[in-house]
matplotlib code that plots the C-alpha trace (Angstrom):
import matplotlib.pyplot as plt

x = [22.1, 25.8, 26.5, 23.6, 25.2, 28.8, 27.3, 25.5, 28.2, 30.8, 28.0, 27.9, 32.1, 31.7, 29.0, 31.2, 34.2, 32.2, 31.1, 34.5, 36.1, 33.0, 34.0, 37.6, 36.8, 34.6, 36.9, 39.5, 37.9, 36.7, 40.4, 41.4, 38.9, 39.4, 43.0, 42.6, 40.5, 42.8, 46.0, 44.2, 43.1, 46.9, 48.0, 45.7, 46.9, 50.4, 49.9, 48.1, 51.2, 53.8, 51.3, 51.5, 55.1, 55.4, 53.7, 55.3, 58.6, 57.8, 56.4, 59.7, 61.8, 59.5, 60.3, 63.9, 63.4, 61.8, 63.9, 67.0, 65.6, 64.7, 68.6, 69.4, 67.2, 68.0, 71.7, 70.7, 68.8, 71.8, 74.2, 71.6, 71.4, 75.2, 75.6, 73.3, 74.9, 78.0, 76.7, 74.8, 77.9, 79.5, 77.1, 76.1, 78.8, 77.4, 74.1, 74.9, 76.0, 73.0, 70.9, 73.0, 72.6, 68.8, 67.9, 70.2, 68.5, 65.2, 66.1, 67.2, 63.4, 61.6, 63.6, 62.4, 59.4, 58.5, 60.3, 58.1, 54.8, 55.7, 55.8, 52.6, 50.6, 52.4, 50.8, 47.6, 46.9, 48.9, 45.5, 43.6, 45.8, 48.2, 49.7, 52.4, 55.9, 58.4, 61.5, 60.8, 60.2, 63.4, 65.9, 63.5, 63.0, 67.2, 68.0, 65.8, 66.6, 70.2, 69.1, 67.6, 70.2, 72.3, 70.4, 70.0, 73.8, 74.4, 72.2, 73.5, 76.4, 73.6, 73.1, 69.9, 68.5, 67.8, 66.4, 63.1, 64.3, 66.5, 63.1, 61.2, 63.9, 63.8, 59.9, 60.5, 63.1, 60.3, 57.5, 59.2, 60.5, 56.5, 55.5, 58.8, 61.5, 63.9, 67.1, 68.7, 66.9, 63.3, 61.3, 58.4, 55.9, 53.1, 50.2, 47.0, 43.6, 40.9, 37.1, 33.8, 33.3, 37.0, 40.1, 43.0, 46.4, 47.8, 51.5, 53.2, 56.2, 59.0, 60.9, 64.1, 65.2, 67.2, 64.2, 61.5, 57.5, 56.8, 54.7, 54.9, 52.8, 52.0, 54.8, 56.3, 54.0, 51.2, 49.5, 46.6, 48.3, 47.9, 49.8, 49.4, 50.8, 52.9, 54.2, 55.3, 56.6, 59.1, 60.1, 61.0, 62.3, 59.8, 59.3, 56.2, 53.6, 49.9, 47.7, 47.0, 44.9, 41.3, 41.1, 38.7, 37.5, 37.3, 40.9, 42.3, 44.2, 44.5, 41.5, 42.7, 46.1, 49.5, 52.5, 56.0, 59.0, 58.2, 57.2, 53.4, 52.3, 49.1, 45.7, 42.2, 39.7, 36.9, 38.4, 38.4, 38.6, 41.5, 44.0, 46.7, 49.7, 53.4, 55.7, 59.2, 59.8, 58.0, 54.6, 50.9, 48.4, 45.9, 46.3, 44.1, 46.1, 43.7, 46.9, 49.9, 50.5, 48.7, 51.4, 54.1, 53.2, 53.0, 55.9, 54.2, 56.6, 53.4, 50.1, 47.3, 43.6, 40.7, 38.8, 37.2, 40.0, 39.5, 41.3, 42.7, 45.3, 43.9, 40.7, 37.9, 36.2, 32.6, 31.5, 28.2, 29.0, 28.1, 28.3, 31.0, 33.7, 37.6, 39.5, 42.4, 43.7, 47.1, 47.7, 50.3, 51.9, 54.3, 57.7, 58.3, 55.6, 52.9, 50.0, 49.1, 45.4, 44.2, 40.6, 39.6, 35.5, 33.1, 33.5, 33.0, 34.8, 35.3, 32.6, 35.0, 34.8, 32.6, 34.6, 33.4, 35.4, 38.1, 38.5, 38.2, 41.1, 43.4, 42.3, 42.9, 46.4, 47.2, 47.3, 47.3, 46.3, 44.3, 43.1, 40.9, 42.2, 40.8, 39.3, 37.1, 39.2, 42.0, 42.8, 46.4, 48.9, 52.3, 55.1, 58.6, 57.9, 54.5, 51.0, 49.5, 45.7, 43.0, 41.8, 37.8, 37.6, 39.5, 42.5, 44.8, 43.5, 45.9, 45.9, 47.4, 49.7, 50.9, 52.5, 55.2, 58.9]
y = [295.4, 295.4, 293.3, 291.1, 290.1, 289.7, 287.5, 285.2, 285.5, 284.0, 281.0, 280.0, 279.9, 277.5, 275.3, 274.9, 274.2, 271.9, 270.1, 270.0, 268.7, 265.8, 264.9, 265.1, 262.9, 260.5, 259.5, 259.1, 256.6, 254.9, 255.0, 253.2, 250.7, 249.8, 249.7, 247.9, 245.3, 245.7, 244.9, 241.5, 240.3, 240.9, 239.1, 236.1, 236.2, 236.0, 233.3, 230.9, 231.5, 230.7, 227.8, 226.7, 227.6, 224.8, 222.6, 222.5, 222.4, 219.3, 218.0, 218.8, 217.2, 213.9, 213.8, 214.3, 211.7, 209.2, 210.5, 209.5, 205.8, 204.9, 206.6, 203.6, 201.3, 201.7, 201.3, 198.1, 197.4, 198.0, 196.2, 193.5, 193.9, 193.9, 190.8, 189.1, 190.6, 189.3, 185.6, 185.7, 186.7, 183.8, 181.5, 183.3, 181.8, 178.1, 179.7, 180.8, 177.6, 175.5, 178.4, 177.4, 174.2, 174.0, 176.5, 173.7, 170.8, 172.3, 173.7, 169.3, 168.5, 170.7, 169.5, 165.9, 166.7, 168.4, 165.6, 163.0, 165.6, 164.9, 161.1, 161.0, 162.9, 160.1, 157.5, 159.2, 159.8, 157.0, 154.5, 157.5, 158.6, 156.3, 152.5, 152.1, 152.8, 151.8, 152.5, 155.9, 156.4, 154.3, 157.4, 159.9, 157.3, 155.9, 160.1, 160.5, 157.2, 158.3, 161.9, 160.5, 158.2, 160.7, 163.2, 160.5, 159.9, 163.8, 163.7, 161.0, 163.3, 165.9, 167.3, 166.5, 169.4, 168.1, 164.8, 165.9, 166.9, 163.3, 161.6, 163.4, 162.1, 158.8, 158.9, 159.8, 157.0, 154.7, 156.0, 155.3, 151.6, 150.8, 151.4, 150.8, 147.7, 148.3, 146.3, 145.7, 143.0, 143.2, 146.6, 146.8, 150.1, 149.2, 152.2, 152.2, 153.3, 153.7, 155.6, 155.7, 151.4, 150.7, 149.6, 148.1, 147.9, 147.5, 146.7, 147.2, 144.8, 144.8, 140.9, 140.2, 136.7, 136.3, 137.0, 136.0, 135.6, 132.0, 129.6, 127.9, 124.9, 124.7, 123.0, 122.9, 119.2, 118.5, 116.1, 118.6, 120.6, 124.1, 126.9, 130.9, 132.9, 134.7, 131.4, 130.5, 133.9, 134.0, 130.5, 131.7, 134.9, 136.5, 140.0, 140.5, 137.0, 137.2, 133.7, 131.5, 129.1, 127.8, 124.4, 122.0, 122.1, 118.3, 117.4, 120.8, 120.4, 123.1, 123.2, 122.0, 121.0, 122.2, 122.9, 123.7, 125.0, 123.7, 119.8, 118.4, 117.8, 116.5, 117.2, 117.7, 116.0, 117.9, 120.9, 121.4, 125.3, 127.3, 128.0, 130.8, 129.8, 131.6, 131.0, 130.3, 134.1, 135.2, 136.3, 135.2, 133.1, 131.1, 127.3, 124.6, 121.5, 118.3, 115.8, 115.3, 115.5, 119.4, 120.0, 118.5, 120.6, 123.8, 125.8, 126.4, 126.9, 127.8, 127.1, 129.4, 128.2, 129.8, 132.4, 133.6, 135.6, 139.3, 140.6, 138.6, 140.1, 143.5, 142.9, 143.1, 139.4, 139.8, 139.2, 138.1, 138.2, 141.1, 140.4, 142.2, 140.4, 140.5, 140.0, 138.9, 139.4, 139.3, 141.3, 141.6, 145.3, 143.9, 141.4, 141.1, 144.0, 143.0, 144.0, 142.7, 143.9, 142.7, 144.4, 144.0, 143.2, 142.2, 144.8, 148.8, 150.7, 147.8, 146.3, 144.4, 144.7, 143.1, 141.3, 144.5, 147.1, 145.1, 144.0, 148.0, 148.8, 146.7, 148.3, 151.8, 150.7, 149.2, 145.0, 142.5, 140.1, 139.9, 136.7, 136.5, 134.4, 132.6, 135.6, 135.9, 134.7, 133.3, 137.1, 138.1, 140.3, 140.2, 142.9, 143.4, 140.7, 141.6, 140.7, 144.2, 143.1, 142.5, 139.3, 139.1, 136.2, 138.0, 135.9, 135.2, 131.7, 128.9, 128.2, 125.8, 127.8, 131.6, 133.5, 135.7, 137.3]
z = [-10.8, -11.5, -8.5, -8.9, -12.6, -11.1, -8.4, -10.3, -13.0, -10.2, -9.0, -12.9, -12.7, -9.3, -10.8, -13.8, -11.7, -9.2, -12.1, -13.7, -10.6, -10.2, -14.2, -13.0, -10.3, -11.8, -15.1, -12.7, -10.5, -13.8, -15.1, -11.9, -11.7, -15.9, -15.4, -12.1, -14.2, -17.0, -15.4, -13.2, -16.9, -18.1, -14.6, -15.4, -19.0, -17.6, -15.2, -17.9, -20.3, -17.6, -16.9, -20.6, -20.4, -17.6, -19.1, -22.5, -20.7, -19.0, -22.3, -23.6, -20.9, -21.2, -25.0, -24.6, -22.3, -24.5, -27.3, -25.1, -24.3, -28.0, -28.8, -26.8, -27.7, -31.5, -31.2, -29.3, -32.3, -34.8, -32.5, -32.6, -36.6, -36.9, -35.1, -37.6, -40.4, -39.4, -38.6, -42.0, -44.1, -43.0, -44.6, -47.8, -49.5, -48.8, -49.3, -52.6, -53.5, -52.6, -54.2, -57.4, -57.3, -56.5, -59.8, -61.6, -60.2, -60.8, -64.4, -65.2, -63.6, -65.5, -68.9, -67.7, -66.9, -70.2, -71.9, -70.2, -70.8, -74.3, -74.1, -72.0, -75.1, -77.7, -75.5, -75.3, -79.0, -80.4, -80.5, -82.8, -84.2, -85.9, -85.9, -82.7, -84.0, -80.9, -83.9, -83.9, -79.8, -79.0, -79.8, -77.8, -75.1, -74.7, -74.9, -72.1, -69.9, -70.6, -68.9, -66.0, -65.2, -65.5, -63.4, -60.5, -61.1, -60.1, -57.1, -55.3, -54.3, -53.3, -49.8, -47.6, -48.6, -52.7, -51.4, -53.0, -56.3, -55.9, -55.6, -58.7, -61.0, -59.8, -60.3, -63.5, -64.4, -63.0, -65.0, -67.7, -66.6, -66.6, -69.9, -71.6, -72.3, -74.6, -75.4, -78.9, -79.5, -78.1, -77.5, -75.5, -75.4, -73.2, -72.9, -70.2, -71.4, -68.8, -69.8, -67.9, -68.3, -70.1, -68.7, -71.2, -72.4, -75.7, -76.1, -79.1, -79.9, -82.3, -81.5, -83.2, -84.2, -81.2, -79.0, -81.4, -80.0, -78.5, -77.0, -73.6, -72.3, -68.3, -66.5, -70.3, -70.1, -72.3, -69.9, -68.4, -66.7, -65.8, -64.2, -64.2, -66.4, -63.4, -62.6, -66.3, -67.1, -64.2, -64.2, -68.4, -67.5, -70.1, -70.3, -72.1, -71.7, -72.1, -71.8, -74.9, -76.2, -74.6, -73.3, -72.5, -68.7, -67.9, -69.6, -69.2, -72.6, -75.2, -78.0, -81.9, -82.8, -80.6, -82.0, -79.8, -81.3, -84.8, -83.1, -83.5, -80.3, -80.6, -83.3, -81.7, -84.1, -82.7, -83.6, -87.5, -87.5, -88.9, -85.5, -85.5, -86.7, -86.3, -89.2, -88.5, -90.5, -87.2, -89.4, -88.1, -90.4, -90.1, -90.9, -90.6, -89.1, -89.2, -90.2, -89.7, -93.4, -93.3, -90.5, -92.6, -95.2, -93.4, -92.0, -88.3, -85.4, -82.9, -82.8, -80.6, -80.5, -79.5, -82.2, -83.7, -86.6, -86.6, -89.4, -92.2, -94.3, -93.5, -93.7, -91.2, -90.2, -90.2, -86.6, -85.0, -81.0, -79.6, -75.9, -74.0, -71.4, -70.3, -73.8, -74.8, -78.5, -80.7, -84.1, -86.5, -87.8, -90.0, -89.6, -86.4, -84.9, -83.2, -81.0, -77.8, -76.4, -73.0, -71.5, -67.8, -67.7, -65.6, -63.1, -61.9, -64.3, -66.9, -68.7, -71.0, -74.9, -77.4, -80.5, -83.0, -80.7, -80.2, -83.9, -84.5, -82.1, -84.2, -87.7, -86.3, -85.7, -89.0, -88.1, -90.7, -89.5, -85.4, -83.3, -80.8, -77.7, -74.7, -72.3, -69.1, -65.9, -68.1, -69.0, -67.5, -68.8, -67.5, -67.9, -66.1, -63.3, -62.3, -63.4, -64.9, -65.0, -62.3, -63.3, -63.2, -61.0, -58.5, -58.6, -61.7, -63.2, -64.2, -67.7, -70.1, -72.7, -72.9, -75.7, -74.5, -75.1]

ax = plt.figure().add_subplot(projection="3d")
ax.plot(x, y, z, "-o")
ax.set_aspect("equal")
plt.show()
C-alpha cells in the first residue's frame, strides 16, 4: 500500500512535469513565432519610413532646386526693374512738367466751359424770360473773348501732346464768334431756336450813329433790279442784313413809296397803306407817304413796305391771317435797339409762323413798335459773311431791297 501511494505519487510529479515542459515548450514556440511576426512588421515599418524618408528627401532637393532657379529668376526680375527705374527717373522730371501743365490747361477749359454753360442758358431763356439786353452781356462776353484769346495765345507754344485742349478753346472762341459781334459801335447777339415744327433766329441790335440801321436797293439801282441778300451784304461789307420790302413780280420794283438815305425815290399810287418808316433819330414809325409834300413834311431817312404793322407804340395790332409760312419781321426796343426775327417754313422741322406768334414773340421781349416784312422764298438772314437761313425755295431768292448794319 505504501508503495502503491509513492508510486502513483511520483507518476502525478512526471505528468505535472511533462505537462510543464509541453507549456514550457509551447509559449515558447508561440513567443518565437509573435516576435518572428513582430519584428517582420517592425522591418516593414522601417522600410516604408526610409521609403518616405527617400522620398521627402528628393522632394526636398527638387524644391531647393526650384527655389534656387526662381532665386535667379527674381534677381533677373529686379535687375530688369532697376533698369526701368533708372530709364523712368530720367523722364519724370519732363513728365512732371507736362502733368503740370495739362491739370492747368484743363483747369482754363473747364473755367471756359462753365463760362460759356452760362451764356448758353442766357440764350436759352432770354425769349421767356425777358427783353434782349446785349449792354449788359457785352462785359461778360469781351471778359470771356479776352480769356479765350488769351488761352489760345498760351497754347500756341504748347507741345503735340495739348493739341486737343488747343482745339477745345478754339471751339469755344468760335462758338462764340457765331452768335456774337461786338465793336464800339454796333453789337450784335444773334440766338437759334429750333422745336418739334420751329426753326428761328432773333437778333438783338444796339446801332450807334456811326453805324446806324439802313436800307439798300439791288445793284443800289431802282430800275427793277434784283440781287440776293448775300450778294448785297458782301459787296456793303454789312454785318447784320435781313431782306426788305415786297415787290411787284412783273416790274420787280419795291411796293409803296422808297425812300434812300433821306432822298424820295419814287411813290406807288397803288399803294396808300401806312409803310415803315426810320427817323433820322434812328426810331421806327409808321408814315403814310402818298406826296411829295407828306414826304417833305416827314422826317423819313428809310422806307420798308410790305405789312401788315404788328405792334404800334406797344400795343398789339389786331390780326386776321392765320396761315403759317417763312417770316421775316423788324421791332423796335428802344433808341437804337432793335429786333430782327427770321422763321424757316415750309419744310420738315419748320412749319413757319403765323402773324399772331410772331407778333407775340416781339411783345414778350418788350418792342415798341414791330413790322411785318416780305417772307416766303425772299426770307434770308445774313450774319458775319454767311447766309444763316435755309431759304424755302431751296436756294436764296434775289430781292429788291435789304435792311442791314
Amino acid at each position: 500500500m505504501g508503495r502503491y501511494r509513492k508510486r502513483q505519487q511520483k507518476i502525478w510529479l512526471n505528468l505535472i512535469k511533462y505537462n510543464l515542459i509541453t507549456l514550457l515548450i509551447g509559449g515558447g514556440i508561440f513567443y518565437y513565432y509573435d516576435t518572428r511576426s513582430l519584428v517582420e512588421s517592425l522591418n516593414h515599418k522601417i522600410e516604408q519610413q526610409n521609403q518616405t524618408i527617400d522620398q521627402q528627401h528628393h522632394a526636398q532637393t527638387s524644391l531647393i532646386d526650384a527655389n534656387h532657379s526662381l532665386q535667379q529668376q527674381l534677381e533677373g526680375a529686379l535687375q530688369t526693374k532697376s533698369t526701368l527705374e533708372n530709364e523712368a527717373t530720367s523722364q519724370e522730371d519732363q513728365l512732371l512738367a507736362l502733368t503740370e501743365q495739362n491739370q492747368q490747361l484743363n483747369q482754363n477749359i473747364n473755367s471756359l466751359s462753365q463760362q460759356l454753360e452760362e451764356l448758353t442758358k442766357l440764350n436759352e431763356q432770354y425769349v421767356l424770360e425777358r427783353p434782349l439786353s446785349v449792354n449788359e452781356l457785352e462785359t461778360k462776353y469781351r471778359t470771356l473773348l479776352g480769356e479765350a484769346q488769351t488761352q489760345a495765345s498760351e497754347l500756341e507754344t504748347a507741345k503735340n501732346e495739348v493739341q486737343k485742349e488747343r482745339d477745345e478753346i478754339q471751339n469755344y472762341y468760335n462758338q462764340l464768334n457765331e452768335h456774337f459781334y461786338v465793336k464800339d459801335d454796333l453789337k450784335v447777339k444773334l440766338v437759334e431756336t429750333r422745336t418739334d415744327d420751329q426753326h428761328y433766329w432773333v437778333a438783338e441790335v444796339v446801332s450807334s450813329d456811326t453805324t446806324p440801321l439802313k436800307g439798300a436797293m439791288a445793284n443800289d439801282t431802282y430800275n427793277g433790279d434784283r440781287e440776293t441778300i448775300s450778294s448785297m451784304a458782301k459787296r456793303l461789307n454789312a454785318v447784320l442784313a435781313i431782306n426788305a420790302s415786297g415787290f411787284y413780280a412783273k416790274t420787280n420794283r419795291p411796293m409803296g413809296a422808297v425812300v434812300r438815305n433821306g432822298q424820295l425815290i419814287s411813290l406807288d399810287s397803288s399803294y396808300t397803306e401806312e409803310v415803315l418808316s426810320l427817323q433820322s433819330d434812328g426810331d421806327l414809325v409808321f408814315t403814310t407817304v402818298n406826296t411829295e409834300e407828306e414826304f417833305k413834311n416827314s422826317d423819313i431817312e428809310q422806307t420798308f413796305t410790305f405789312g401788315p404793322i404788328l405792334i404800334r407804340d406797344g400795343n398789339p395790332v389786331p390780326l386776321t391771317d392765320n396761315s403759317y409760312h417763312p417770316r421775316t419781321a423788324i421791332g423796335q426796343l428802344d433808341h437804337n435797339r432793335y429786333i430782327l426775327l427770321v422763321v424757316e417754313g415750309r419744310m420738315e422741322g419748320a412749319k413757319g409762323m403765323s402773324l399772331q406768334d410772331l407778333q407775340q414773340i416781339f411783345l414778350n421781349l418788350g418792342c415798341q413798335t414791330a413790322y411785318n416784312l416780305d417772307g416766303g422764298g425772299s426770307t434770308s438772314l445774313y450774319f458775319q459773311g454767311k447766309l444763316i437761313n435755309t431759304p424755302s425755295d431751296g436756294n436764296e431768292r434775289a430781292v429788291v431791297d435789304m435792311i442791314y448794319f
